[in-house]
C-alpha positions as a Markdown table, in Angstrom:
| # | Residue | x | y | z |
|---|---|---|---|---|
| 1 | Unk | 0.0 | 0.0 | 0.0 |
| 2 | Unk | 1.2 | 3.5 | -0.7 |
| 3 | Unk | 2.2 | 6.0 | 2.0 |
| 4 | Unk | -1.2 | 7.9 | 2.0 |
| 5 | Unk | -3.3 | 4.3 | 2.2 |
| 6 | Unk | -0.9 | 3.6 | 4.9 |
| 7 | Unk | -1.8 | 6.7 | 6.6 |
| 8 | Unk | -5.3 | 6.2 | 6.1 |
| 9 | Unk | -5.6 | 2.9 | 7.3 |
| 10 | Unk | -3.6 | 3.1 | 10.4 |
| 11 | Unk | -5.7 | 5.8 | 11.3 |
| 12 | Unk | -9.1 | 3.9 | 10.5 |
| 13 | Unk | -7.7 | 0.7 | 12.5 |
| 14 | Unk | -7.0 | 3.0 | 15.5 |
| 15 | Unk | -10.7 | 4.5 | 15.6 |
| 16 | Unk | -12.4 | 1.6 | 14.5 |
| 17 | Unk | -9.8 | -0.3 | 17.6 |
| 18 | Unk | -10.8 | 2.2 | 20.1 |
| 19 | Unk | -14.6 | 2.3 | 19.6 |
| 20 | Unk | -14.8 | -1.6 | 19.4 |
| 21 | Unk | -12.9 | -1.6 | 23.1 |
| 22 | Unk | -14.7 | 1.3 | 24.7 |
| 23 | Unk | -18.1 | -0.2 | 23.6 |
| 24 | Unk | -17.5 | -3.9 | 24.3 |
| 25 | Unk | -15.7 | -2.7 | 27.7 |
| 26 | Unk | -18.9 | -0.4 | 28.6 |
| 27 | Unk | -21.4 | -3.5 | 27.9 |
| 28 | Unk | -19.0 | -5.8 | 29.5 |
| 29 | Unk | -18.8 | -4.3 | 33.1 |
| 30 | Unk | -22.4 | -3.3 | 32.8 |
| 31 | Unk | -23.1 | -7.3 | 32.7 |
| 32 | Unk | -20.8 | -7.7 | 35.4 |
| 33 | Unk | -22.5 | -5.4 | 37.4 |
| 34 | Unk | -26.1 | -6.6 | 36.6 |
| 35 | Unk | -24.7 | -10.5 | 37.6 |
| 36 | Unk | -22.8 | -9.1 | 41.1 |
| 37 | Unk | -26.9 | -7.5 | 41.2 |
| 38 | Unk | -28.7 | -10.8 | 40.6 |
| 39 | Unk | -26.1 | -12.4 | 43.1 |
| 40 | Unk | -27.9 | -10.9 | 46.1 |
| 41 | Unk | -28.6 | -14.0 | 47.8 |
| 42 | Unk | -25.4 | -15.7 | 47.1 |
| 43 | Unk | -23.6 | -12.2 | 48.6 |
| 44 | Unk | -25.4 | -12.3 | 51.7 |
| 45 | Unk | -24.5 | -15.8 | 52.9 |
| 46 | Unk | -20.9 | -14.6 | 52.2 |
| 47 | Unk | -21.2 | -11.5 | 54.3 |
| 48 | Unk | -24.4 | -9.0 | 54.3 |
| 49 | Unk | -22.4 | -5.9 | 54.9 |
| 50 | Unk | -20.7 | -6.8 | 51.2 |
| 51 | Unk | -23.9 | -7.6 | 49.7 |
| 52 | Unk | -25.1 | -4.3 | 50.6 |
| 53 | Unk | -22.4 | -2.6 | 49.6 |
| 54 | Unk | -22.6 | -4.2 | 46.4 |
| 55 | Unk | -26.5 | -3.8 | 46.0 |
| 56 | Unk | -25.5 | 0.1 | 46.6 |
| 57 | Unk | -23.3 | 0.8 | 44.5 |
| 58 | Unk | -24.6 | -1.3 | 41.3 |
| 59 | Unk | -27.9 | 1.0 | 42.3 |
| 60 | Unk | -25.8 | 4.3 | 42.3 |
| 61 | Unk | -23.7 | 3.1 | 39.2 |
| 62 | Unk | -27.4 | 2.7 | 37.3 |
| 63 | Unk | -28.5 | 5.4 | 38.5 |
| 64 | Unk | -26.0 | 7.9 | 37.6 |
| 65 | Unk | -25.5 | 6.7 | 33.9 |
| 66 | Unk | -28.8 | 7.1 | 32.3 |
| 67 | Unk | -27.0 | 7.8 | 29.4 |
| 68 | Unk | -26.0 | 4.0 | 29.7 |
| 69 | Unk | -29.8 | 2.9 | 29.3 |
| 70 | Unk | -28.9 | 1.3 | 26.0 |
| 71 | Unk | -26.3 | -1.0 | 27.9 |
| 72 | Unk | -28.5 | -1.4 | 31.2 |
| 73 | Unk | -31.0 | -2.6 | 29.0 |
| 74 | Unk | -29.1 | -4.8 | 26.6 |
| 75 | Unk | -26.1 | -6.1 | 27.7 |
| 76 | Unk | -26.7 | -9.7 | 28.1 |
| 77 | Unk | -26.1 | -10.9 | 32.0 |
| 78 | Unk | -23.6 | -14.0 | 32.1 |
| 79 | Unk | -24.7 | -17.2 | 33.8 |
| 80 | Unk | -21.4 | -19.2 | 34.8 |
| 81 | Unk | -23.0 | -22.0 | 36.7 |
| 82 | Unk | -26.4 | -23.1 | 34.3 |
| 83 | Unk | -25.0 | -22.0 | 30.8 |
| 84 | Unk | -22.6 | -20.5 | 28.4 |
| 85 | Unk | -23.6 | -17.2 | 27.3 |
| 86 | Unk | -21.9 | -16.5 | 24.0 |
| 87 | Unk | -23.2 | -13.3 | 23.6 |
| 88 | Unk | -21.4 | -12.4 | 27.1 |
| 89 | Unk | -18.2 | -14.0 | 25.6 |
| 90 | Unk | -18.3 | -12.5 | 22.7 |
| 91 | Unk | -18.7 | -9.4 | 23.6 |
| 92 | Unk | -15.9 | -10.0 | 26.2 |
| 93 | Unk | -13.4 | -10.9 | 23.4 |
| 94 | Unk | -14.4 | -8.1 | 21.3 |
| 95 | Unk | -12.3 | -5.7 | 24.3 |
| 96 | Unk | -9.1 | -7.8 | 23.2 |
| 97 | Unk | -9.6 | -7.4 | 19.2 |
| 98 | Unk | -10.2 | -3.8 | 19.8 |
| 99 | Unk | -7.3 | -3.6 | 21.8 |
| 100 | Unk | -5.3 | -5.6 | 19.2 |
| 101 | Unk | -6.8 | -3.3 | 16.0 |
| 102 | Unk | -5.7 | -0.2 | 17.9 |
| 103 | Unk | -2.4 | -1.7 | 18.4 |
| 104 | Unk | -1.5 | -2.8 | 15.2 |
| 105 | Unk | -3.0 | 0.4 | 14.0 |
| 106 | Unk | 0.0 | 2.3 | 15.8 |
| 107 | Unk | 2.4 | 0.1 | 14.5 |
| 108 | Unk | 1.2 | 0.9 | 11.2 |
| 109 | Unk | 1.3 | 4.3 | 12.1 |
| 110 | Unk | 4.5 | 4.3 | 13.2 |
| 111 | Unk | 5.8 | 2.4 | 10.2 |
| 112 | Unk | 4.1 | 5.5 | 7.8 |
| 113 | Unk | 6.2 | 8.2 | 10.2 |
| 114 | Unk | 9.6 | 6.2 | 10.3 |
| 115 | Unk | 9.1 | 5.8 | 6.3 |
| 116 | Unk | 8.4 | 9.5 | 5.8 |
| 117 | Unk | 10.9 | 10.6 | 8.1 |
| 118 | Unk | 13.1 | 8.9 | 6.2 |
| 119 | Unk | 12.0 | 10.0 | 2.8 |
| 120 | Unk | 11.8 | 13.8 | 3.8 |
| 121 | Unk | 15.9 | 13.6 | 5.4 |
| 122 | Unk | 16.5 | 11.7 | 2.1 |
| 123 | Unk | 14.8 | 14.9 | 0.2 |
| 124 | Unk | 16.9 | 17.4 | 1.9 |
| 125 | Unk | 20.1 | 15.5 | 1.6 |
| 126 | Unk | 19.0 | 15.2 | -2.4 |
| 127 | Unk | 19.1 | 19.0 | -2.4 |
| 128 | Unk | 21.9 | 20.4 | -0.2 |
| 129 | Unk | 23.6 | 18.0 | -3.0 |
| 130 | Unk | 21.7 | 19.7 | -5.8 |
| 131 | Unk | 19.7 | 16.7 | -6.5 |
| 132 | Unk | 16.1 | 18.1 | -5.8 |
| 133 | Unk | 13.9 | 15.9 | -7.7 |
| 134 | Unk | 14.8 | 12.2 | -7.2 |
| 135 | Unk | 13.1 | 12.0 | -3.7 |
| 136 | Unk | 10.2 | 13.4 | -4.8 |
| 137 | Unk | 9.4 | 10.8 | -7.7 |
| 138 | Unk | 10.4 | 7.9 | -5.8 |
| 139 | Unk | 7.6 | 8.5 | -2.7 |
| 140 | Unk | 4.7 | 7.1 | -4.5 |
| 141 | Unk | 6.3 | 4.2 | -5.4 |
| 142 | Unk | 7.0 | 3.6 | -1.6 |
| 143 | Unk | 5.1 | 0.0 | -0.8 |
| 144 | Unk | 4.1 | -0.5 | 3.1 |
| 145 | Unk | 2.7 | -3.5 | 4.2 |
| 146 | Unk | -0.6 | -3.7 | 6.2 |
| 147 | Unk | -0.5 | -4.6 | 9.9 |
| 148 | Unk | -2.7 | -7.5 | 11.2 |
| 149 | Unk | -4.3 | -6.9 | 14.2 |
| 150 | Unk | -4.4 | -11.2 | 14.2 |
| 151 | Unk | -0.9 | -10.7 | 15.2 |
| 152 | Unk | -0.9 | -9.0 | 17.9 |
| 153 | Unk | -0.4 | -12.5 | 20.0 |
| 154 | Unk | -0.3 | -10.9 | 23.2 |
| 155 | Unk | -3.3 | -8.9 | 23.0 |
| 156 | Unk | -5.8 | -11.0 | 21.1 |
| 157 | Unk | -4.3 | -14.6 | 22.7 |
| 158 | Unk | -2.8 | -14.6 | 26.0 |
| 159 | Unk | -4.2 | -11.4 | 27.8 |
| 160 | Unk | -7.9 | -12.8 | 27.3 |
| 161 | Unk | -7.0 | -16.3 | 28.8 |
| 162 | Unk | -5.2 | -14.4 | 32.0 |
| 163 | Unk | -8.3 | -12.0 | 32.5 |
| 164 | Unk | -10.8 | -15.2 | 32.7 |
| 165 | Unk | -8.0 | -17.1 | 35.0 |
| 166 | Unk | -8.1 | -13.9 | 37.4 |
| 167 | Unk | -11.7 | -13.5 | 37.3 |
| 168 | Unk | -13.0 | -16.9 | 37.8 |
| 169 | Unk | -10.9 | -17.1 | 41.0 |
| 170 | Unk | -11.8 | -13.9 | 41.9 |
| 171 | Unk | -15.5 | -15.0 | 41.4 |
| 172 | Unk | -15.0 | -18.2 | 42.9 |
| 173 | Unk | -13.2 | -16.6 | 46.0 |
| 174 | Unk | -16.3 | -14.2 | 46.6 |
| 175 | Unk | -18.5 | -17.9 | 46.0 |
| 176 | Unk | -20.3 | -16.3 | 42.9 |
| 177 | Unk | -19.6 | -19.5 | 40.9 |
């Protein structure tokens, strides 16, 4: 792809990554929170002080983001224990492939800068030696490649795998599954 597609698209990838992760992590707490809300009863045998506290502040969280209504409405509530909720999970791993787009959005970013950066030193080497046009002609012929945010390992593989790890024993430490 040529520098301006390059440009382009890293830029794309980078909105496109952030407003993936933003919504998917907006709809994932809110289904957190409406499951810590249907685990009343579970919370009180635990202790009743932290299933008041809890009732209280899912109640002051929904209370306070009516602009959220779309999400309190919505965003499907997970059920570890009877079923598996793949809408839950998918919009769980949606927060790690928007992570991942944005990411290999600004390595594709930074590839375009280092590239043109280059090109423009190039250009005023080319003309402190009196050679002002070769610089020029050769910058649209400049290939990049694209960056796959499939290849962002850490991001889109491991991190998701850790994240369920730390919350199920966090979940299973408070008995909630």
């Amino acid at each position: 792809m040529t520098l301006t597609q390059a440009r382009n698209n890293a830029t794309m990838k980078k909105g496109v990554g952030w407003i993936i992760f933003i919504l998917s992590t907006l709809s994932t707490a809110i289904s957190l929170l409406n499951y810590l809300s249907t685990q009343r009863d579970k919370l009180a045998g635990v202790n009743a002080v932290l299933a008041d506290f809890v009732r209280v502040i899912v109640d002051m969280i929904r209370f306070n983001t009516r602009f959220l209504d779309v999400f309190w409405h919505h965003s499907p509530v997970p059920n570890f224990i009877d079923s598996t909720n793949v809408t839950f999970w998918l919009i769980f791993f949606l927060i790690f492939f928007g992570m991942a787009l944005n990411a290999a959005g600004s390595r594709q970013w930074r590839q375009y800068r280092y590239v043109k950066e280059q090109l423009e030193d190039q250009r005023v080497v080319d003309r402190a030696q009196g050679e002002g046009k070769a610089v020029e002609h050769n910058a649209p012929r400049v290939m990049l490649t694209s960056q796959n945010p499939f290849r962002q390992y850490y991001l889109l593989y491991i991190l998701p795998i850790i994240v369920v790890v730390i919350g199920y024993v966090l979940l299973h430490w408070l008995t909630l599954v």
